[in-house]
C-alpha positions as CSV (number, residue, x, y, z in Angstrom):
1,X,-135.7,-127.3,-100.3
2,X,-135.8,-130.1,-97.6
3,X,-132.8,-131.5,-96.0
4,X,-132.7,-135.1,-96.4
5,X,-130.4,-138.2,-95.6
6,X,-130.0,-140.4,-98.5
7,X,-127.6,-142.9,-99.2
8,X,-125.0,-141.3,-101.7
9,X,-124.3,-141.7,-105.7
10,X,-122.2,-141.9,-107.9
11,X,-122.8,-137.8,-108.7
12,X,-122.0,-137.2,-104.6
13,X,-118.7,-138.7,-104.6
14,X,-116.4,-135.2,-105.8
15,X,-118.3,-133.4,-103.7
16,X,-117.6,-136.0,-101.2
17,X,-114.1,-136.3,-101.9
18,X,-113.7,-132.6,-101.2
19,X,-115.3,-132.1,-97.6
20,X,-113.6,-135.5,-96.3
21,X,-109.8,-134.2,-97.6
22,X,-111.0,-130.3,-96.4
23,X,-111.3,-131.9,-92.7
24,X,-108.1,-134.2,-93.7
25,X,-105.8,-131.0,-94.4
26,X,-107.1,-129.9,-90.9
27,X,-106.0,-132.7,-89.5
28,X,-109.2,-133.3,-88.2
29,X,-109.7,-137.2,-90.1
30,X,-107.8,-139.6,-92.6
31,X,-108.1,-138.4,-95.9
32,X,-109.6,-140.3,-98.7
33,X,-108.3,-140.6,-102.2
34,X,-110.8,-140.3,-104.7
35,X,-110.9,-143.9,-105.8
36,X,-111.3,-145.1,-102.6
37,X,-114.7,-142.9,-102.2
38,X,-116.1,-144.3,-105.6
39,X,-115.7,-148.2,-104.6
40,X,-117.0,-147.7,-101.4
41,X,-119.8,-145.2,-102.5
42,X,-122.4,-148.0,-101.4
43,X,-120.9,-147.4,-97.6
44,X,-121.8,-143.7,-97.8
45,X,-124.9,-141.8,-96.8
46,X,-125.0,-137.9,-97.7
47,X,-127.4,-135.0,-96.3
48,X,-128.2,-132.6,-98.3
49,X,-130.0,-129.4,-99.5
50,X,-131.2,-129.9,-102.9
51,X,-128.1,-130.4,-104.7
52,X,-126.1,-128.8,-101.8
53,X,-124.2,-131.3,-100.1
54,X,-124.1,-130.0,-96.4
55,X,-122.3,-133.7,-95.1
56,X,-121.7,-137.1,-95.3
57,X,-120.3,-140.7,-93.1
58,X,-119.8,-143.9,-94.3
59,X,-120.8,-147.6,-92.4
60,X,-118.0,-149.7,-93.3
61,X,-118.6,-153.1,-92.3
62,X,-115.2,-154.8,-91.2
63,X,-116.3,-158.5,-90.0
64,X,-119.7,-160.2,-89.3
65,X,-120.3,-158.5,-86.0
66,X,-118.6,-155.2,-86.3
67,X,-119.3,-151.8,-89.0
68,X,-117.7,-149.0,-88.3
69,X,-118.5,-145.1,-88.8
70,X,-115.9,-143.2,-90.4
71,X,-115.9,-139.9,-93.0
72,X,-117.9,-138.4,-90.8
73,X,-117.9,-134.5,-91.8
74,X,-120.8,-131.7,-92.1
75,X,-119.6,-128.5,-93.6
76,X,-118.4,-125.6,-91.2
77,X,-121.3,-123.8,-92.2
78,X,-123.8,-126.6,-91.0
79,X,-122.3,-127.4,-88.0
80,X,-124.4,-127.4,-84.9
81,X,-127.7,-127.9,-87.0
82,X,-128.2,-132.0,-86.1
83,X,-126.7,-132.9,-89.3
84,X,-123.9,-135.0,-87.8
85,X,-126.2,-136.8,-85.9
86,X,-128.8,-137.9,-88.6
87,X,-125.8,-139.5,-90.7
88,X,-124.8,-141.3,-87.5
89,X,-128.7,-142.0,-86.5
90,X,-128.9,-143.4,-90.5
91,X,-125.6,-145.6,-89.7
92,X,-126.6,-146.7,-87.0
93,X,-130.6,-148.0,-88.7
94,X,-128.5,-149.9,-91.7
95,X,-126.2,-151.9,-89.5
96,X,-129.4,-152.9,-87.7
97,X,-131.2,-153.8,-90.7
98,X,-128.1,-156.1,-92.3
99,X,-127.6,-157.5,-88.9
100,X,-124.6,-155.9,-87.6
101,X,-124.8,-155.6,-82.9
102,X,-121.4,-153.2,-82.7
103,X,-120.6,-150.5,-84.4
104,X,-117.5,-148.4,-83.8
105,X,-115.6,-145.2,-84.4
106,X,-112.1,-143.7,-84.0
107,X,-112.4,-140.2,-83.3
108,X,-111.1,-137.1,-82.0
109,X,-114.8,-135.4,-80.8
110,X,-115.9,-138.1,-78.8
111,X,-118.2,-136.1,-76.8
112,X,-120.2,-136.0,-80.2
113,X,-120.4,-139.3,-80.3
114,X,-121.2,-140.2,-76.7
115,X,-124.1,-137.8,-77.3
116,X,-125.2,-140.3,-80.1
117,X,-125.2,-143.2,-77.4
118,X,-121.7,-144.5,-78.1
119,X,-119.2,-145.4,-75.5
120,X,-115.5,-145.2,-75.0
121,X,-113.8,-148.6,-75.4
122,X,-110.1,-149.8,-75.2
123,X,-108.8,-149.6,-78.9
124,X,-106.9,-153.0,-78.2
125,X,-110.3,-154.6,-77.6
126,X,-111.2,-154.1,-81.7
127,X,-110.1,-156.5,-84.0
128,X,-106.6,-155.8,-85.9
129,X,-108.7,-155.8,-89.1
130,X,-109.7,-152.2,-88.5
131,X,-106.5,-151.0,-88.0
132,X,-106.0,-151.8,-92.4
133,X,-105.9,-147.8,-93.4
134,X,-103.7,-146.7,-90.2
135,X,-100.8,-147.4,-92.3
136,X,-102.3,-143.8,-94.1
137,X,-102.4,-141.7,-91.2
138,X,-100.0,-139.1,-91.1
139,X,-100.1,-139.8,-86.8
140,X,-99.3,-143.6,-87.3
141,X,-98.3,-145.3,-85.2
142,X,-99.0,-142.9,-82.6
143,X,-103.1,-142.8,-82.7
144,X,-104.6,-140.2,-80.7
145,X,-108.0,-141.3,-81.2
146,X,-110.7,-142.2,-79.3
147,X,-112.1,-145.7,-79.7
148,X,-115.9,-145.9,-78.9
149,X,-118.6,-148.6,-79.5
150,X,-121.7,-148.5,-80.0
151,X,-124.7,-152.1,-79.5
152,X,-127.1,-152.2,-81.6
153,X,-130.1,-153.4,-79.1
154,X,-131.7,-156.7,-80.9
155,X,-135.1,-155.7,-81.9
């Protein structure tokens, strides 16, 4: 079989659901509750292995200017194989096509993201609006994040 990137369905989203909260219980990213993932499937994108799902990210878009990536996660198994890159690389092409210039992330690997052209940005420079699921994290209100931003170069 061929890895692939495809914008998930509605048949991804348990299998979703399951590596998201397995990095969650880590304390590695928010978790998600199941709901949540099915009305936001049409954010999701989903690499996979035949039926396998190896990972998955979301673009969330949050105002007219600004999408962010979040949910990122690739199974242990698959890490280091590009994977985490070609869901943010597929993030990254759909914000450009709807018209989105910055796209963002809060993480805790920023190096990773750097590597996929993002830079490091003051979290108190992003809108309040993003901060609507904080309220979740077991860390709030002490965030030990990393904000980074990415511009999507006008083509």
């Amino acid at each position: 079989m061929e890895i692939c990137v495809k914008k998930a369905t509605i048949t991804n989203v348990p299998q979703i659901h399951k590596l998201i909260n397995a990095f969650a219980e880590q304390g590695e990213m928010l978790a998600r509750p199941l709901s949540e993932i099915y009305e936001n499937v049409r954010d999701f994108f989903v690499v996979q292995n035949g039926n396998n799902l190896l990972g998955t990210a979301a673009l969330h878009v949050a105002w007219a200017d600004i999408a962010e990536v979040k949910s990122l996660a690739v199974a242990e198994a698959n890490h280091r194989q590009g994977l985490g890159k070609m869901l943010v690389q597929a993030c990254l092409e759909e914000a450009q096509e709807i018209g989105i210039p910055q796209v963002f992330c809060l993480t805790y690997v920023p190096d990773f993201f750097a590597h996929c052209g993002f830079a490091m940005v003051d979290k108190s420079t992003l809108p309040h609006k993003i901060w609507g699921e904080c309220y979740r994290c077991p860390k709030y209100p002490d965030c030990d994040e990393t904000a980074m931003a990415y511009r999507i170069s006008a083509s």
